[in-house]
C-alpha positions, 0 to 999 in steps of 0.5 A: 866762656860758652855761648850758653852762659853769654846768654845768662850773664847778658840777662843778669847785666840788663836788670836794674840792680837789687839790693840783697842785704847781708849777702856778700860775694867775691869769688866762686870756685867750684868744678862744675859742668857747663852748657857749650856749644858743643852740648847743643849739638848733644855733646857733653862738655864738662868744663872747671871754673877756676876763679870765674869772678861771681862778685855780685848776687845777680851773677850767683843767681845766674849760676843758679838758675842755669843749673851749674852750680855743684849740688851742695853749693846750689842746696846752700842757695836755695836755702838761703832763699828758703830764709829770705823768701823775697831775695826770689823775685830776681830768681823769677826774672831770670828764669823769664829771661833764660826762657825766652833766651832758651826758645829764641834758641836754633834747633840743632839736628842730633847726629849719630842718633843710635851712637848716642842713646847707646852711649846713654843706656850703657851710663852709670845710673844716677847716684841714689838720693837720701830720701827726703825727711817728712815735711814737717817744719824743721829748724834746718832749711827743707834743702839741707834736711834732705841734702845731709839727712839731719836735723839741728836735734839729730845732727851727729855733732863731734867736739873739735874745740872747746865752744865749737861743734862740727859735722863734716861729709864730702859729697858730689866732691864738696866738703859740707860742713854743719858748725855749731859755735857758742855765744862769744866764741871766736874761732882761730883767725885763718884764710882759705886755700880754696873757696869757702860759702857760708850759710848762717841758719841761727845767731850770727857772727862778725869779722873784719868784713862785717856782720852775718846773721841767719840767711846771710851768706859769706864768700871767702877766699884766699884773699880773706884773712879773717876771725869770725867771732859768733855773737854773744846772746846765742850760739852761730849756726852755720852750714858751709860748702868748701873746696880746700882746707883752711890755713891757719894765720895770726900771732901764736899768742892769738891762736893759743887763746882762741884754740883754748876758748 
């Protein structure tokens, strides 16, 4: 672990704990680059966390502040924190904590100074950003209208069940996933081959860990087997960020009904 995230994880363990309702955490996999050593010294290090532990809310508010979250999952963040606007007030002490973390910091002299503004002039340029949707007040969080270009009423919906609507893209190596699933539906139970990051933007639905509801987040791995059910006065609205496919578990019987709805 890198001196840089020490530092983080340090300010995260000296604060009193918060409560945050409703925002379960496990584990956080995500290939990711990372401040090391190395990078204050102006070298680039990117480095994969591979089932680094982020299981309380305090740690992935680290993550987020640091800046070492992949675009989608830091999008998923600030957008849960768009919806529970009050969940920012840990937010700001970390960023008071890395401040001073970040100023009692040694200055470090730049060797090789042409080598490296060459090297950074001869970089690909940035990836081009969509252009940020009007202001107005939309029913997706402002950070997921502008990450995926679309609104609930322009969301390019594909049937792929009956009761369940998906939209899907892969960006900055994530899959995205925007999901619409009718009052009392039950999805197919399964697990995870990677890690999975739940938003709930509207409704809700419960499985065997519980009850989300909008601006809930839900972490699943493969260490959970579950088959989320929305609830019945509405239709769950749900914006994901995962990293590999799903594996389908439960009895045939079971997988048939739900398949069928």
């Amino acid at each position: 672990m890198s001196a840089a995230t020490k530092l983080d994880f340090a300010a995260v363990q000296a604060l009193e704990p918060e409560p945050f309702a409703g925002l379960v955490i496990r584990r956080l996999t995500f290939n990711v680059g990372m401040a090391t050593k190395q990078s204050l010294e102006a070298k680039t290090t990117e480095t994969v966390m591979v089932h680094e532990h982020i299981d309380t809310v305090d740690a992935l508010m680290a993550h987020y502040v640091a800046g070492s979250l992949p675009e989608p999952a830091r999008v998923l963040v600030e957008s849960h924190l768009e919806m529970k606007p009050d969940h920012r007030l840990l937010v700001r002490d970390l960023e008071s904590l890395a401040g001073e973390a970040l100023e009692a910091t040694h200055e470090a002299a730049m060797g090789d100074r042409q080598v490296r503004l060459a090297a950074v002039f001869a970089s690909a340029p940035p990836a081009e950003k969509p252009a940020d949707l009007p202001e107005k007040q939309g029913f997706f969080p402002k950070a997921i209208r502008n990450l995926v270009g679309y609104d609930v009423d322009t969301v390019p919906w594909r049937t792929k069940l009956p009761g369940f609507k998906e939209y899907s893209t892969n960006i900055n190596g994530c899959e995205v996933s925007l999901m619409w699933i009718k009052a009392g539906r039950a999805l197919p139970a399964h697990t995870h081959k990677g890690m999975e990051l739940t938003l709930i933007l509207d409704g809700a639905f419960n499985d065997s860990r519980g009850r989300f509801g909008p601006g809930d987040i839900s972490v699943a791995d493969e260490s959970v087997d579950h088959r989320p059910v929305a609830e019945k006065d509405r239709p769950c609205i749900a914006f994901s960020v995962f990293d590999a496919p799903i594996k389908l578990t439960g009895s045939f019987p079971q997988f048939i009904r739900d398949l069928i709805g």
